[in-house]
ZATOR-911564 format. One record per atom (N, C-alpha, C): residue in one letter; x, y, z. Coordinates in steps of 0.02 Angstrom, whole numbers, plus 32768, in hexadecimal, padded with zeros to 4 digits. Atoms other than C-alpha are relative to their C-alpha. Layout:
N
aXYZ/...
//
This chain:
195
x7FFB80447FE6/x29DFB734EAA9/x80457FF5801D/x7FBA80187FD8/x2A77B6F9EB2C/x7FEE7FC27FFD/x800E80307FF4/x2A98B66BEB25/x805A7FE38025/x7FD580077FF7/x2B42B600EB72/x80267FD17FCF/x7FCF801C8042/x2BC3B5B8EAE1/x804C7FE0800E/x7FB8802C7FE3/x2C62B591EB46/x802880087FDE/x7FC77FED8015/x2CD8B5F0EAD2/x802480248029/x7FDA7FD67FEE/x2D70B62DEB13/x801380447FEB/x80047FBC802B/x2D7AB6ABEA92/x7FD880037FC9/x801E7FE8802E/x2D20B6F7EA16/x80077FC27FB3/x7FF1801C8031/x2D0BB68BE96E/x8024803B7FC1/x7FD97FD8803C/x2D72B6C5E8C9/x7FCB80267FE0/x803E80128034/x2D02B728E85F/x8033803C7FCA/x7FDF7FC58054/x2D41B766E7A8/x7FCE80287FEB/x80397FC6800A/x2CEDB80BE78F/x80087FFF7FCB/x80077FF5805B/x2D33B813E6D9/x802A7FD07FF3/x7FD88038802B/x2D73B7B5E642/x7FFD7FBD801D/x7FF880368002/x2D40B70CE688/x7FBE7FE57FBC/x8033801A8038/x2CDBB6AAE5EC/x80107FBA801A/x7FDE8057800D/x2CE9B5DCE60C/x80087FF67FCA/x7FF780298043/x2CC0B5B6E561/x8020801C7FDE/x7FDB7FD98031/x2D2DB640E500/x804B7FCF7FFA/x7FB1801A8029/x2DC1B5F6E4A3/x8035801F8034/x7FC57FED7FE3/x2E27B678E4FD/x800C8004803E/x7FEA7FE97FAB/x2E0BB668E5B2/x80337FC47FED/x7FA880237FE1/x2EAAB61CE5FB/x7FF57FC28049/x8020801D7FCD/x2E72B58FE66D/x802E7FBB8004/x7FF780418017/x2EBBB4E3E68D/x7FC37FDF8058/x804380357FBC/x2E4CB44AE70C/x804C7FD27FFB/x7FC080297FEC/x2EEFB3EBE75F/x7FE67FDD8054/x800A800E7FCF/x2EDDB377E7EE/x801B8034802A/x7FDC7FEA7FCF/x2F11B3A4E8A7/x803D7FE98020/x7FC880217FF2/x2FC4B384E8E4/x7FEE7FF88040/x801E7FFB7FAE/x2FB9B327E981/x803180178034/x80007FD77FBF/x2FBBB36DEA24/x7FFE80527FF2/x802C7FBC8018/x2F7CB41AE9C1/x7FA480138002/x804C80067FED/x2EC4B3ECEA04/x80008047801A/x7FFF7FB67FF1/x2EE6B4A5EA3C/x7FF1803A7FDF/x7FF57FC28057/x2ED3B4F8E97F/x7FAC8020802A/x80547FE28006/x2E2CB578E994/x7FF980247FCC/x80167FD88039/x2DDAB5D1E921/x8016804B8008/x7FC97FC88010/x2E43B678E8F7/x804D8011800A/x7FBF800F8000/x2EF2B643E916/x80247FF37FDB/x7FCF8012802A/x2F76B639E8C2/x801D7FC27FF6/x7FF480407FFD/x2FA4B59DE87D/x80327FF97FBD/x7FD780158045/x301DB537E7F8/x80097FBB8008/x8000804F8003/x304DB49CE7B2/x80337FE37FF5/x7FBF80247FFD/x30CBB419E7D0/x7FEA7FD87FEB/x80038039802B/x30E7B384E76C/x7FFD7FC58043/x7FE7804D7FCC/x30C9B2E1E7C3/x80207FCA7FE7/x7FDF800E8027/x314AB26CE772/x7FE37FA98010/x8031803D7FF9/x30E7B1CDE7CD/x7FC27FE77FE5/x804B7FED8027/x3046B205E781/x7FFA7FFA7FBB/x80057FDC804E/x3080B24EE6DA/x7FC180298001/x803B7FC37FFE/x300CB2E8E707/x801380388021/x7FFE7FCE7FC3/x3011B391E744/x7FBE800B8038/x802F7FEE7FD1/x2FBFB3C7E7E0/x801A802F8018/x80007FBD7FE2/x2FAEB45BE846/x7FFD8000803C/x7FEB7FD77FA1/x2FFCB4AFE8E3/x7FF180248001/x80127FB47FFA/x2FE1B547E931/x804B8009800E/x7FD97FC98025/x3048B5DFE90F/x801E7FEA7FB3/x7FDF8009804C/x30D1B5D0E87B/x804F7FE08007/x7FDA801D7FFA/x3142B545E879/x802A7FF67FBB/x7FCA7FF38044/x31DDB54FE7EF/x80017FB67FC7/x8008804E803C/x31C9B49DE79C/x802780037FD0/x7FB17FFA803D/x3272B4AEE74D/x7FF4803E7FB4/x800C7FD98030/x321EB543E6FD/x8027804D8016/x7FDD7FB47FFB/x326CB606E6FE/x7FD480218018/x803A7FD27FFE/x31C1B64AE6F7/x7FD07FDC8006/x8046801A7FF1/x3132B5D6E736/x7FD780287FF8/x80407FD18010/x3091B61FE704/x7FDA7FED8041/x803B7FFF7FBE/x3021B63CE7AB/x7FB87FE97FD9/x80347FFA8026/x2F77B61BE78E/x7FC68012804E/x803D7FF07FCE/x2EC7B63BE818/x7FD37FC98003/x802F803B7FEE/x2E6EB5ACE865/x7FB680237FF3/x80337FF18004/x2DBCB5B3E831/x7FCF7FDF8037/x8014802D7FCB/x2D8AB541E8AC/x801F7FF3803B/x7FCD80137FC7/x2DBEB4F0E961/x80197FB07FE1/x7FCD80458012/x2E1AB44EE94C/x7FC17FC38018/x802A803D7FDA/x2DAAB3F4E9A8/x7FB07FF8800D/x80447FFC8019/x2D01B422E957/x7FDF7FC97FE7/x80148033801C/x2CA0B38BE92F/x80007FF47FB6/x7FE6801A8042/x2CA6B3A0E87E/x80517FF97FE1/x7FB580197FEA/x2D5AB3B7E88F/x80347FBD7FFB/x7FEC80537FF9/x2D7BB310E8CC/x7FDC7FE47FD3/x8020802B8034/x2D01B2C3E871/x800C80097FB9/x7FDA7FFD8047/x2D4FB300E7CA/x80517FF9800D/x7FB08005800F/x2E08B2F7E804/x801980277FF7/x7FFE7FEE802A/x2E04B393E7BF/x7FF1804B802E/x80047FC27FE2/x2E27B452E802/x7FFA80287FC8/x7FEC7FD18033/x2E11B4F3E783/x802C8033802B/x7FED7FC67FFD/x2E89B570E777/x800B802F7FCD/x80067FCB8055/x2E95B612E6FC/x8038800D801E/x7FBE80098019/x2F40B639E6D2/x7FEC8075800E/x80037FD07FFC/x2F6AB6E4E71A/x801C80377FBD/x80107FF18048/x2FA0B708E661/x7FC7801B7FF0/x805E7FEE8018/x2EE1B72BE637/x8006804C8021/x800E7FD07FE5/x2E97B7CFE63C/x7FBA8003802D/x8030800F7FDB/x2E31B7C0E6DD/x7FFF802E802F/x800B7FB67FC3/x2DFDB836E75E/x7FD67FD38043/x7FF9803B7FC2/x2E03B7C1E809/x7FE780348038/x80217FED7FD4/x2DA6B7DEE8B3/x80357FCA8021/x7FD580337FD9/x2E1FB775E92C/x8014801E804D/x7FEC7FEF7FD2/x2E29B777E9E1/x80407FCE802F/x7FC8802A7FED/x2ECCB715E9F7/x803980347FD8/x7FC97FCE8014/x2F51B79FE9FA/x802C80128041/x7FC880137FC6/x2FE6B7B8EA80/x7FFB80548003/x7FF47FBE7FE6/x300EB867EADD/x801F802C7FB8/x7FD17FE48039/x3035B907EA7D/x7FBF803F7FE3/x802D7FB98015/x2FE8B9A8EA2A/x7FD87FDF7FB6/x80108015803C/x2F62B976E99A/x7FD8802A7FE0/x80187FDC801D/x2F34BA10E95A/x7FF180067FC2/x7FFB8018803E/x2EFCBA25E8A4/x8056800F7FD6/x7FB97FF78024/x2F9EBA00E829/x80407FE68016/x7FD880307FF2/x3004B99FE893/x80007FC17FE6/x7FDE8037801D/x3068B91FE841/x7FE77FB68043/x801D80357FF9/x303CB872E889/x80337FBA7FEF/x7FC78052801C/x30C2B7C4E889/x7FC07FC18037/x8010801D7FD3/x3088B739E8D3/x80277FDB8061/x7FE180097F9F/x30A4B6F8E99F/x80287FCB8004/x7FD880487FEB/x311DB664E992/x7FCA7FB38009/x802E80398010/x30C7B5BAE9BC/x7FBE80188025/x80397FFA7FDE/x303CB61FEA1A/x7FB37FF77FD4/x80197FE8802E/x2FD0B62BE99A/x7FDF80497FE8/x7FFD7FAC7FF7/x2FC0B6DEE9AB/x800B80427FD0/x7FE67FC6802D/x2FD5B787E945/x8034801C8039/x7FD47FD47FE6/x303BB804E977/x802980457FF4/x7FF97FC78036/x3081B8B6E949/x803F7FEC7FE7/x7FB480308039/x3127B89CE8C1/x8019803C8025/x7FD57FDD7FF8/x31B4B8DEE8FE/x80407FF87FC8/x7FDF800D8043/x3240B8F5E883/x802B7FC77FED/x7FEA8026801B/x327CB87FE827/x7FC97FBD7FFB/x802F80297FF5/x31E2B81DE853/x7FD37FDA7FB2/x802B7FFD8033/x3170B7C8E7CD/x7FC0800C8010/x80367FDD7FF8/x30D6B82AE7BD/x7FCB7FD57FE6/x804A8039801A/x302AB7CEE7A6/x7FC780197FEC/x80417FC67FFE/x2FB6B865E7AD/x800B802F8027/x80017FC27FBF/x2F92B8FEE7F5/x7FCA80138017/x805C7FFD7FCF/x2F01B931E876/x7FE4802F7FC5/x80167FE5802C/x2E97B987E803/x7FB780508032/x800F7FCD7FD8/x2E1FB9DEE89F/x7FF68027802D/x7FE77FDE7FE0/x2E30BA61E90E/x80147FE9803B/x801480017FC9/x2E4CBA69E9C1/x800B7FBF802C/x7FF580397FD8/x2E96B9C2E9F9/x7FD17FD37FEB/x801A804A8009/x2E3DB918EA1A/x7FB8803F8016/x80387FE68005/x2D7CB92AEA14/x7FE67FC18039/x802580297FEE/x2D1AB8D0EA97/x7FB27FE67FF2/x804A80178018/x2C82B863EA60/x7FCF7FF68029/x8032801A7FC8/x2C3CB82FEAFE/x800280448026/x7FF07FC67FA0/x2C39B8C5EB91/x7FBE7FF18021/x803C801D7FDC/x2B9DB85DEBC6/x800A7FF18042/x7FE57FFB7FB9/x2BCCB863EC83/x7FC87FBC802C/x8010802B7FDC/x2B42B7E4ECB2/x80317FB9800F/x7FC080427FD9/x2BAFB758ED14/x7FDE7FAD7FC1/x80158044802D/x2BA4B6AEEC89/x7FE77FF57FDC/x802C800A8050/x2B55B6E3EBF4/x802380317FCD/x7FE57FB48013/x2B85B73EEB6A/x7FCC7FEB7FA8/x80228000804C/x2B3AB762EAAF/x80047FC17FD7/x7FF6803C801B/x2B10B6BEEA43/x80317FFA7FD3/x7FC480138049/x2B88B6E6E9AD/x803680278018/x7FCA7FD87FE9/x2C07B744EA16/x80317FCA802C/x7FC1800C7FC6/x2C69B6FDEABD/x7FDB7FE58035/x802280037FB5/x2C3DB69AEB43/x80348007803C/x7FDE7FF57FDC/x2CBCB6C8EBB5/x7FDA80278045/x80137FC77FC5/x2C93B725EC68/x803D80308008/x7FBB7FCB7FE2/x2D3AB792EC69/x7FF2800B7FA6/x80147FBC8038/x2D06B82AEBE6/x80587FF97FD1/x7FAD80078036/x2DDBB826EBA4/x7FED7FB77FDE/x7FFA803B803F/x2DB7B770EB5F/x7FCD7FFD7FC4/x80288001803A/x2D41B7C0EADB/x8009802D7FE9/x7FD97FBC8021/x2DB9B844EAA1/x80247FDC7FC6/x7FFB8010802C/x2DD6B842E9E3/x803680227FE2/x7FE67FF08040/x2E4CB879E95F/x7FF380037FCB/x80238014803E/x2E1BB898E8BE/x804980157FD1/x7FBB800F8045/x2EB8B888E81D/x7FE77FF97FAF/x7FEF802A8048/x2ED7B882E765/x803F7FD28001/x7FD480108011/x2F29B7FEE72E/x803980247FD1/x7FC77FF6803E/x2FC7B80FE6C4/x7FF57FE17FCB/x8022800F804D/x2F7CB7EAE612/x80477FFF7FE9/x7FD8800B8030/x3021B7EDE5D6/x803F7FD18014/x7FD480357FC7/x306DB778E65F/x802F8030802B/x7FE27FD97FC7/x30F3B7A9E6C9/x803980347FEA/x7FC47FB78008/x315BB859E6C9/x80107FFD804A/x7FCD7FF47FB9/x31F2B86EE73D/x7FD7803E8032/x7FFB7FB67FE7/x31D1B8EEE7CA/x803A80268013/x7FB67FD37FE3/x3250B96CE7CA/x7FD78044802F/x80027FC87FCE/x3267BA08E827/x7FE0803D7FC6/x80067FB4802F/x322BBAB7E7E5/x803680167FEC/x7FCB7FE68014/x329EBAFEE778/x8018804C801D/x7FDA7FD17FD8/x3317BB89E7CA/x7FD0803A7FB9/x80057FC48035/x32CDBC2FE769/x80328037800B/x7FCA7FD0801F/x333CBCB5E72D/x7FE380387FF5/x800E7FBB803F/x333FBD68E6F7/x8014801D7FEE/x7FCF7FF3803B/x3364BDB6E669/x8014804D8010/x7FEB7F9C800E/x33ADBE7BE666/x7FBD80097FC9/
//
């Protein structure tokens, strides 16, 4: 079945470790900060205090909120999904969690399996860690981005995939999170040898 859906990209989908109801997923539901009607579903997102509100809400990428180490987290949704608005109310899981992410919102760069992973500044974006970077995950399989669509008919594409007509805007990434939050990226250590 084709049908047309009018995504720009691919929706999020958690291949592993997502549970809703488990005690231990890592989730929070925070309004949208305005003029972030832009958040989509697999982006990177975080939360700033609103001091007018007394509430947090959520931007895209990872904004410092007088913090050292803001915790990222992954839009489960677009911003501007009817239930969305009509709850006030966005999810995101806390890239903390051990989750194994499908996301096609990722910036230039090699994503072979085992590359380290920071996030894109306010793009909401992944990206590979370069050192010193904070790491969020690493691609977990082979061979670069995976395309979902290569459906070449002009304006349709798969119902639970992409409706895009340009085949690159249904190119994926797939990541573990960082279950244990964020590790620096350094460089490879210099090796040595012994006599």
């Amino acid at each position: 079945m084709i049908i047309k859906t009018n995504r720009p990209k691919p929706r999020v989908q958690i291949l592993r470790g997502w549970d809703l109801v488990s005690t231990s997923t890592l989730n929070q539901v925070h309004a949208v900060k305005a003029n972030q009607q832009d958040i989509k579903s697999g982006m990177i997102i975080s939360r700033v205090w609103n001091n007018d509100l007394s509430r947090y809400e959520w931007t895209k990428g990872v904004t410092a909120n007088g913090l050292a180490t803001p915790v990222p987290y992954i839009a489960l949704q677009d911003a501007t999904e009817a239930d969305v608005v009509a709850a006030d109310g966005l999810t995101g899981i806390s890239i903390s969690g051990d989750y194994e992410i499908q996301t096609g919102y990722y910036g230039s760069g090699t994503y072979n399996a085992d590359v380290l992973l920071t996030f894109d500044g306010t793009t909401g974006g992944v990206k590979p860690a370069a050192e010193g970077n904070y790491v969020i995950g690493r691609v977990t399989r082979i061979r670069g981005p995976k395309q979902l669509n290569p459906n070449t008919v002009p304006n349709t594409a798969l119902f639970y995939e992409n409706s895009e007509t340009t085949p690159a805007n249904s190119n994926v990434i797939t990541f573990e999170t960082a279950n244990m939050g964020f590790v620096q990226a350094v460089d490879e250590p210099a090796t040595t040898s012994t006599p």
